[in-house]
Every structure is written in structure tokens, then in C-alpha cells.
N, CA, C and O atoms as CSV, one atom per row, in Angstrom:
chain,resi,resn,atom,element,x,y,z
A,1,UNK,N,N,33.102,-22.295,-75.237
A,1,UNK,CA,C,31.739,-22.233,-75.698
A,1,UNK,C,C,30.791,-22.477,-74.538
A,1,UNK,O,O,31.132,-23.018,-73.486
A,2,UNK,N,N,29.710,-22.085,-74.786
A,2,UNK,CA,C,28.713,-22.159,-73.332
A,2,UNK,C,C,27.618,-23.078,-74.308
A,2,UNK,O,O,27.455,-23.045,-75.528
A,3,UNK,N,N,27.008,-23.828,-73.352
A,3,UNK,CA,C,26.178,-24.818,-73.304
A,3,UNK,C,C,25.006,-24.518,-72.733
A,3,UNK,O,O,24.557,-24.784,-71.618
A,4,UNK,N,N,24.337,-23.613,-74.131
A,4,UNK,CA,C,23.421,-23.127,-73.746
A,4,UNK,C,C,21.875,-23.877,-74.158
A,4,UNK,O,O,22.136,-24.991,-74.613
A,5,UNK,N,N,20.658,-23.680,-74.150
A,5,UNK,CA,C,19.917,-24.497,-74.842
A,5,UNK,C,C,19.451,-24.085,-75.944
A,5,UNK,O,O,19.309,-22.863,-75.974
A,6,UNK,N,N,19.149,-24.647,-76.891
A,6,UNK,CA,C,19.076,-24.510,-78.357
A,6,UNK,C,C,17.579,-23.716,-77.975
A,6,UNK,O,O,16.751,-23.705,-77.065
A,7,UNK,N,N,17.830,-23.044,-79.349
A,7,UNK,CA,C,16.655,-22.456,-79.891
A,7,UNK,C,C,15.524,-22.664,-80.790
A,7,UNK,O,O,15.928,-22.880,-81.933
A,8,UNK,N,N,14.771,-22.671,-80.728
A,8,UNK,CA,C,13.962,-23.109,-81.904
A,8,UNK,C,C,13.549,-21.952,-82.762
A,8,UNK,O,O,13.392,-20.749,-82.551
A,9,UNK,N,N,13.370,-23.104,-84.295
A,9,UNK,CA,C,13.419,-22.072,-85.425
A,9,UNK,C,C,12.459,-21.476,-85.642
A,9,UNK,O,O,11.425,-22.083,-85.922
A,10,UNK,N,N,12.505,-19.835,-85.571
A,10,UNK,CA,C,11.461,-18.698,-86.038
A,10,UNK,C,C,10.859,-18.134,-84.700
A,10,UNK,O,O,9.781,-17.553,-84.576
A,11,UNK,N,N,12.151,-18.546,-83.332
A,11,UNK,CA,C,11.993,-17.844,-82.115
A,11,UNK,C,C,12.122,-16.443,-82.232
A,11,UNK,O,O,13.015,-16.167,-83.033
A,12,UNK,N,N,11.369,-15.083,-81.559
A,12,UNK,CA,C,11.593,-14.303,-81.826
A,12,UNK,C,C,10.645,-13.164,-80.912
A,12,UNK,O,O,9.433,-13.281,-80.727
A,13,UNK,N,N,11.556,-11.983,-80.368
A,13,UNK,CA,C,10.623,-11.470,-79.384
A,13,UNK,C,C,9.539,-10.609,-79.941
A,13,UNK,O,O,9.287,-10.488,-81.139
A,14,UNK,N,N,8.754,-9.862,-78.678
A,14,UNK,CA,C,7.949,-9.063,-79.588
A,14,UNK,C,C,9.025,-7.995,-80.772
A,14,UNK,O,O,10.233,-7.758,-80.743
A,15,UNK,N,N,7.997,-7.575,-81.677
A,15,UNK,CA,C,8.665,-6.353,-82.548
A,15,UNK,C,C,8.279,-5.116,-82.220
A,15,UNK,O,O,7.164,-4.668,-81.955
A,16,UNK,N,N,9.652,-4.469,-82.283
A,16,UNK,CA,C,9.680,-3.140,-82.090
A,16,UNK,C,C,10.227,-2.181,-83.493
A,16,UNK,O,O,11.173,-2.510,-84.210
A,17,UNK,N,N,9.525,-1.145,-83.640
A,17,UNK,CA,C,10.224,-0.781,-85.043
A,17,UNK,C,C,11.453,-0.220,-85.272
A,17,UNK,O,O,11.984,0.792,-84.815
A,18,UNK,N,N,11.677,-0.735,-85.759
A,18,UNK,CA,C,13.451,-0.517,-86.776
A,18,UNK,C,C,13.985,-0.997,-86.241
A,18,UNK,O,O,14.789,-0.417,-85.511
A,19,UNK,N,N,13.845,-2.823,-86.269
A,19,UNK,CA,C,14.589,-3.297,-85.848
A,19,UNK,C,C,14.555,-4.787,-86.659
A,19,UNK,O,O,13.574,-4.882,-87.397
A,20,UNK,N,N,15.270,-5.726,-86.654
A,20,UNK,CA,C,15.573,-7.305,-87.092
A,20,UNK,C,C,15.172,-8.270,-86.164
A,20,UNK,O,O,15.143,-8.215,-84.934
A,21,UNK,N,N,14.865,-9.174,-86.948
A,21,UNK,CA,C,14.119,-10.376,-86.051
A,21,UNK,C,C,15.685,-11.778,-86.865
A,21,UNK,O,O,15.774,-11.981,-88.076
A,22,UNK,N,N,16.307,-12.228,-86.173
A,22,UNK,CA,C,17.331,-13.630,-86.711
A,22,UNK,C,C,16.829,-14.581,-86.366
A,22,UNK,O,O,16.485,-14.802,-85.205
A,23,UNK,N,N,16.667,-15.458,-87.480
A,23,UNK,CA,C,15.999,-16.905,-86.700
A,23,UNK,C,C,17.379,-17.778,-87.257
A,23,UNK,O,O,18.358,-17.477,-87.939
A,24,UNK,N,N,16.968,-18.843,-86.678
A,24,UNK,CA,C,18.256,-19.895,-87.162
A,24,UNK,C,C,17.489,-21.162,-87.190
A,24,UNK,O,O,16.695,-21.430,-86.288
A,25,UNK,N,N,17.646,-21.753,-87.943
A,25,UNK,CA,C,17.664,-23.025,-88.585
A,25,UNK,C,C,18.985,-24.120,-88.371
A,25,UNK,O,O,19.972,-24.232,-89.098
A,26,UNK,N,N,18.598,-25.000,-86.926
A,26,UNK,CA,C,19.628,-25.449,-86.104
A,26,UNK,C,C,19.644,-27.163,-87.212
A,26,UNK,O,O,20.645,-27.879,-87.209
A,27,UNK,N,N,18.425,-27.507,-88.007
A,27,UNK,CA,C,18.737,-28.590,-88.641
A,27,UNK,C,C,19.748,-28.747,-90.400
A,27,UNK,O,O,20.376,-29.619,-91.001
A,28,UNK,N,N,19.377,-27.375,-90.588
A,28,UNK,CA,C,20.570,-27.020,-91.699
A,28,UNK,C,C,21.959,-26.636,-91.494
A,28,UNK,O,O,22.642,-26.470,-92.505
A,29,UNK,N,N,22.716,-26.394,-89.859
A,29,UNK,CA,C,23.541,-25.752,-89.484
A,29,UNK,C,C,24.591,-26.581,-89.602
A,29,UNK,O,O,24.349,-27.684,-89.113
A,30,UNK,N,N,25.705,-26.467,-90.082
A,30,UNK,CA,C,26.995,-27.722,-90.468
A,30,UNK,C,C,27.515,-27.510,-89.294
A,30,UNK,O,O,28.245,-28.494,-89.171
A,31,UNK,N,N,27.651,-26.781,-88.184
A,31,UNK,CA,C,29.040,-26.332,-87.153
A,31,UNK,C,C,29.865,-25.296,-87.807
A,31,UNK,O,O,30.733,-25.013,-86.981
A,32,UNK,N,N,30.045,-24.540,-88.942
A,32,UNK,CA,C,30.905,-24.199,-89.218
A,32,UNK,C,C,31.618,-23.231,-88.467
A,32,UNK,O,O,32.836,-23.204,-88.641
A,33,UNK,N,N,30.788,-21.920,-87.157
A,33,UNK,CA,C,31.239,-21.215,-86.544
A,33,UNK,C,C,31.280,-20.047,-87.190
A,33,UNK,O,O,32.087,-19.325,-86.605
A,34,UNK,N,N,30.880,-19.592,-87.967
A,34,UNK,CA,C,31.189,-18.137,-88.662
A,34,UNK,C,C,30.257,-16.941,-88.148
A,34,UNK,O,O,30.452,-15.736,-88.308
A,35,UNK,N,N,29.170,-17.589,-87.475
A,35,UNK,CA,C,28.626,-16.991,-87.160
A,35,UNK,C,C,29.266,-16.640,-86.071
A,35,UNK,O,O,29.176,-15.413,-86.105
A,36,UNK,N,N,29.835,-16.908,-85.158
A,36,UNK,CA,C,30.444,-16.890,-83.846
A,36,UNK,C,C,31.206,-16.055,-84.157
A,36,UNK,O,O,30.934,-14.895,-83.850
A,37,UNK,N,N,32.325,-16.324,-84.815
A,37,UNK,CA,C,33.545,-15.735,-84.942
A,37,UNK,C,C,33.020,-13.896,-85.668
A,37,UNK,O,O,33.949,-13.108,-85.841
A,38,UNK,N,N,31.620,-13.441,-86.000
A,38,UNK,CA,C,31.256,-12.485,-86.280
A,38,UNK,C,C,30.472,-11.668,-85.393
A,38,UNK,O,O,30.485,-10.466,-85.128
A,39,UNK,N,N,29.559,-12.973,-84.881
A,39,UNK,CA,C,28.458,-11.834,-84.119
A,39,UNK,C,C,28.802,-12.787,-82.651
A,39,UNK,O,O,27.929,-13.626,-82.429
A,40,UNK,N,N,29.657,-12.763,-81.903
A,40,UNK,CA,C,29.336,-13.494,-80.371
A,40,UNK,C,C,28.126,-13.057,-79.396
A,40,UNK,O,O,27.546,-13.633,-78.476
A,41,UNK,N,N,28.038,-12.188,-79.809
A,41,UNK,CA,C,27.200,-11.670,-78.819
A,41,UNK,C,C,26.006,-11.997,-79.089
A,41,UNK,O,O,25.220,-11.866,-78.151
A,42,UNK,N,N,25.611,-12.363,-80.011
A,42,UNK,CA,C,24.181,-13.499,-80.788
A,42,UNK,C,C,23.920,-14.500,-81.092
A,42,UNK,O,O,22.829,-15.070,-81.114
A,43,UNK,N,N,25.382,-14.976,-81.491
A,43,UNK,CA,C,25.439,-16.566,-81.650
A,43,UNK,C,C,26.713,-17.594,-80.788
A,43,UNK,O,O,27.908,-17.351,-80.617
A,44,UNK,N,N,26.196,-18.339,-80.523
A,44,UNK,CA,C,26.822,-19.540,-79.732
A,44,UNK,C,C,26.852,-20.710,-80.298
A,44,UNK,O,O,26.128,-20.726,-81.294
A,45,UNK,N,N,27.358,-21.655,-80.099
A,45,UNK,CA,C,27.247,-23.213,-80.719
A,45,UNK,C,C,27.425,-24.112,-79.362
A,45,UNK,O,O,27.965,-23.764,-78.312
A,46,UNK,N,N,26.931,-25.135,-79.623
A,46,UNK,CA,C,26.530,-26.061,-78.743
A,46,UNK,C,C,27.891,-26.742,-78.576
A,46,UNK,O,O,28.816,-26.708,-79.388
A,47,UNK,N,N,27.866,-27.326,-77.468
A,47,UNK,CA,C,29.405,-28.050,-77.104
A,47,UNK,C,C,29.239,-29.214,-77.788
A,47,UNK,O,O,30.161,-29.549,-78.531
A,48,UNK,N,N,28.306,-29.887,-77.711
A,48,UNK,CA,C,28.403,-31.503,-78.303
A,48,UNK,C,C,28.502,-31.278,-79.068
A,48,UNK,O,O,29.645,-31.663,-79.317
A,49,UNK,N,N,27.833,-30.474,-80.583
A,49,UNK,CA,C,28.218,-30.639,-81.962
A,49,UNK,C,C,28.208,-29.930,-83.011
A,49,UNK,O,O,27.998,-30.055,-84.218
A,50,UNK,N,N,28.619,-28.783,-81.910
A,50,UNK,CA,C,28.523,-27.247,-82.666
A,50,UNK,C,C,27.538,-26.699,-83.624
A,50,UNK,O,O,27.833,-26.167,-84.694
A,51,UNK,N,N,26.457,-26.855,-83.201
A,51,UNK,CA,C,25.030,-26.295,-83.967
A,51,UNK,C,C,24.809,-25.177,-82.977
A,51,UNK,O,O,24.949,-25.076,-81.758
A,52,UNK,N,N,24.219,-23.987,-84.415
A,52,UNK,CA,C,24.336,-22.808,-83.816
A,52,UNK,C,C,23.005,-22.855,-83.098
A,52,UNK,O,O,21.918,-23.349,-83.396
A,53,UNK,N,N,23.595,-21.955,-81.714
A,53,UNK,CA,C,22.529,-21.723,-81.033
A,53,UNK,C,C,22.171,-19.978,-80.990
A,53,UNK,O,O,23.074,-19.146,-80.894
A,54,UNK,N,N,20.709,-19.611,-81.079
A,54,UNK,CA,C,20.786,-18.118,-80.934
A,54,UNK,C,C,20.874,-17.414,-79.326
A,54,UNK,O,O,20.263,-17.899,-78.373
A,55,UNK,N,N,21.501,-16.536,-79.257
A,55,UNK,CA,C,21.612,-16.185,-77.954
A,55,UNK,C,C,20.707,-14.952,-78.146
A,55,UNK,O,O,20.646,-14.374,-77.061
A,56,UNK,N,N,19.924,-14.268,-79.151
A,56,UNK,CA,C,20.007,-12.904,-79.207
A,56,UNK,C,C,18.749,-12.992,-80.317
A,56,UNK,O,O,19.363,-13.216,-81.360
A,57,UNK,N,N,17.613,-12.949,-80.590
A,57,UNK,CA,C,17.042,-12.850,-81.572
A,57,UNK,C,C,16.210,-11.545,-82.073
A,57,UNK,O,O,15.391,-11.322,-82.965
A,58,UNK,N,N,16.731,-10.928,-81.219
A,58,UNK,CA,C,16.901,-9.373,-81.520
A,58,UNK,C,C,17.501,-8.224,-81.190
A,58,UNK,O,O,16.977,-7.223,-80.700
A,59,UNK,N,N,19.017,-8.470,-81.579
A,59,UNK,CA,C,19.908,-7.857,-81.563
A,59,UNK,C,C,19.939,-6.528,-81.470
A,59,UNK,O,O,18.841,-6.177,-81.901
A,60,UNK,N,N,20.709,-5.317,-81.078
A,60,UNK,CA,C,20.422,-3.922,-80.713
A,60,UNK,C,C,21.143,-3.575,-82.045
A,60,UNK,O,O,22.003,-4.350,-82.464
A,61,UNK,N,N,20.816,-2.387,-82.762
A,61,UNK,CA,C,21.208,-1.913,-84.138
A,61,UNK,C,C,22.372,-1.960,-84.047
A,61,UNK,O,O,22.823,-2.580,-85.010
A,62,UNK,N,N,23.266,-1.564,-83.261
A,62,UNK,CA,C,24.597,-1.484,-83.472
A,62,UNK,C,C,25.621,-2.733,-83.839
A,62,UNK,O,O,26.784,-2.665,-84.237
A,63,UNK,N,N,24.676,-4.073,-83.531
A,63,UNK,CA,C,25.474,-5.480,-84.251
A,63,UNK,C,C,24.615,-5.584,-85.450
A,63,UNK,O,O,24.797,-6.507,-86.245
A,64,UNK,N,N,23.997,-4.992,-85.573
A,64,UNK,CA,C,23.130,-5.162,-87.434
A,64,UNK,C,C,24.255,-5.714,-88.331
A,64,UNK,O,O,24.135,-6.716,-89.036
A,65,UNK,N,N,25.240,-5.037,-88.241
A,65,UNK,CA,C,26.427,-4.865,-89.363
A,65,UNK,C,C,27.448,-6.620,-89.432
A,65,UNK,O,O,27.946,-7.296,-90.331
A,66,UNK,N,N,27.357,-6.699,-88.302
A,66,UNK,CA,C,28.115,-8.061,-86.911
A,66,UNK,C,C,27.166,-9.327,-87.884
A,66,UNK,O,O,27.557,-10.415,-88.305
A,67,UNK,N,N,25.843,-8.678,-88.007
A,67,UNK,CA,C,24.733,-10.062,-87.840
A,67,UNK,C,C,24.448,-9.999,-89.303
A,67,UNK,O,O,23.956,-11.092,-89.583
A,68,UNK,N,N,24.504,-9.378,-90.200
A,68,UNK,CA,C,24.503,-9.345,-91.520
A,68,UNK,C,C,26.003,-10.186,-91.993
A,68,UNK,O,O,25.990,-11.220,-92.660
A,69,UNK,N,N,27.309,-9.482,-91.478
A,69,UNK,CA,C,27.993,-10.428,-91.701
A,69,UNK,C,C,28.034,-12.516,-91.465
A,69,UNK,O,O,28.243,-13.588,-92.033
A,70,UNK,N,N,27.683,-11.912,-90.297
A,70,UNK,CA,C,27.321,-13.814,-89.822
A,70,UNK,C,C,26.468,-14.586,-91.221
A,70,UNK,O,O,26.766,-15.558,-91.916
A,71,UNK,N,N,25.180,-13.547,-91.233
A,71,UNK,CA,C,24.588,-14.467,-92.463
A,71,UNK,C,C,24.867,-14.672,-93.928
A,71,UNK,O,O,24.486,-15.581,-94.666
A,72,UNK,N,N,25.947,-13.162,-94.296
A,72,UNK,CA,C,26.943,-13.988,-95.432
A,72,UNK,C,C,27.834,-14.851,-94.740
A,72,UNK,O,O,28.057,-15.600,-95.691
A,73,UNK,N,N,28.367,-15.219,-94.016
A,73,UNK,CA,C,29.175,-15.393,-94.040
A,73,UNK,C,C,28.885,-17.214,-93.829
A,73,UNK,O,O,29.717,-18.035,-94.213
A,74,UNK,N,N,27.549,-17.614,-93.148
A,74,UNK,CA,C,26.599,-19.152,-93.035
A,74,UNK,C,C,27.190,-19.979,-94.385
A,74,UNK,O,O,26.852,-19.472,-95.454
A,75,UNK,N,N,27.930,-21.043,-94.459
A,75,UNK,CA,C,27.805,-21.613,-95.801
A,75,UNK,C,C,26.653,-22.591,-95.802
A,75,UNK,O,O,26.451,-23.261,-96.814
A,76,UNK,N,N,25.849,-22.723,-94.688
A,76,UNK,CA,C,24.894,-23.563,-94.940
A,76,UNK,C,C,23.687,-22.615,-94.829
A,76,UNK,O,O,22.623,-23.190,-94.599
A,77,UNK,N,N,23.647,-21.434,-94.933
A,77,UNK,CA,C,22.308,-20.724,-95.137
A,77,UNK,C,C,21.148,-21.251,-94.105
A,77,UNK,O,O,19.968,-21.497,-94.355
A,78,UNK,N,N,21.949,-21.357,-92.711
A,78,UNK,CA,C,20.769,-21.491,-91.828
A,78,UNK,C,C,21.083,-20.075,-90.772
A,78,UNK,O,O,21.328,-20.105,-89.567
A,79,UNK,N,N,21.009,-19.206,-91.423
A,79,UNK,CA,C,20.251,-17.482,-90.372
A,79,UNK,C,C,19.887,-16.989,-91.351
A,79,UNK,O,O,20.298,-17.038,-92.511
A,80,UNK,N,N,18.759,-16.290,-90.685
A,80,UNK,CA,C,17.619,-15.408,-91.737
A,80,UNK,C,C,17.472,-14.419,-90.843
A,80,UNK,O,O,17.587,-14.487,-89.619
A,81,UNK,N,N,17.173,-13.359,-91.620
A,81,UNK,CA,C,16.969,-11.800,-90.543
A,81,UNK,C,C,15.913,-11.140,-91.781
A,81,UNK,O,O,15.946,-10.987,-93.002
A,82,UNK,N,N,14.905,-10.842,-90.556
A,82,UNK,CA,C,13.621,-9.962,-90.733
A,82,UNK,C,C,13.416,-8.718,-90.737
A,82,UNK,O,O,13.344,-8.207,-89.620
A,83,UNK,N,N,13.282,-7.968,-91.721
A,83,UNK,CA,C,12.871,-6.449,-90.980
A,83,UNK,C,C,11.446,-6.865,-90.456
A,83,UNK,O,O,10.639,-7.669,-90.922
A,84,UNK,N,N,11.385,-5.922,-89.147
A,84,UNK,CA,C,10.355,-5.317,-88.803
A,84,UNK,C,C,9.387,-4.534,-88.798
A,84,UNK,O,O,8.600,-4.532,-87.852
């Protein structure tokens, strides 16, 4: 895992159209990793205590599918994704 610095919630770059905005909610996040194990390329977790960190808060269409899974897949319902 990389030890990256957390994100804060409802970070997000400019918008471009047809595209998703993911925010994460690092104080609802249990560690569970599902997000990881779906979308790596967007999400990370912190070494000390595995709270997700976003690497990516606007992902290129082709992990749409990657990053939709991650957020079923949250049992603590901390990622949210925006259309644009």
C-alpha cells in the first residue's frame, strides 16, 4: 500500500462533460478494502489504518465500470460518484 495523503471529502477536479466526479468520505470508511481490490487505480488506503484514500477523483470512462463496482461493493457507504 502507498502512503499517500488523504483526501478530503467532496475533493474534485474541474468538470468536464461525460464524466464522474468520486468523493469519499474518509470518516465513515471501516478499512474494508473493496474498493482497492476493484478500482486500484483510484483508490488506496492508508498504511496506519486503512482508510480509503482517493487517488483519482476523476477517473477516465473506461474504470466507470471498476468505480461503480467499488461503490457497491463500500459496506460502509463512504464513495459517492457524480454525474457531470
Amino acid at each position: 500500500m502507498t502512503a499517500a495523503p488523504p483526501t478530503r471529502t467532496g475533493a474534485a477536479a474541474p468538470v468536464e462533460e461525460g464524466t464522474v466526479t468520486v468523493t469519499v468520505d474518509q470518516d465513515r470508511c471501516c478499512g474494508a478494502g473493496q474498493c482497492v481490490r476493484n478500482a486500484p487505480e483510484v483508490f488506496d488506503q492508508r498504511d496506519e489504518d486503512g482508510v480509503v484514500v482517493l487517488l483519482d477523483a476523476r477517473p477516465p470512462a473506461e474504470l466507470r465500470s471498476a468505480v461503480e463496482d467499488a461503490v457497491a461493493a463500500c459496506p460502509a457507504g463512504a464513495i459517492r460518484l457524480a454525474e457531470d
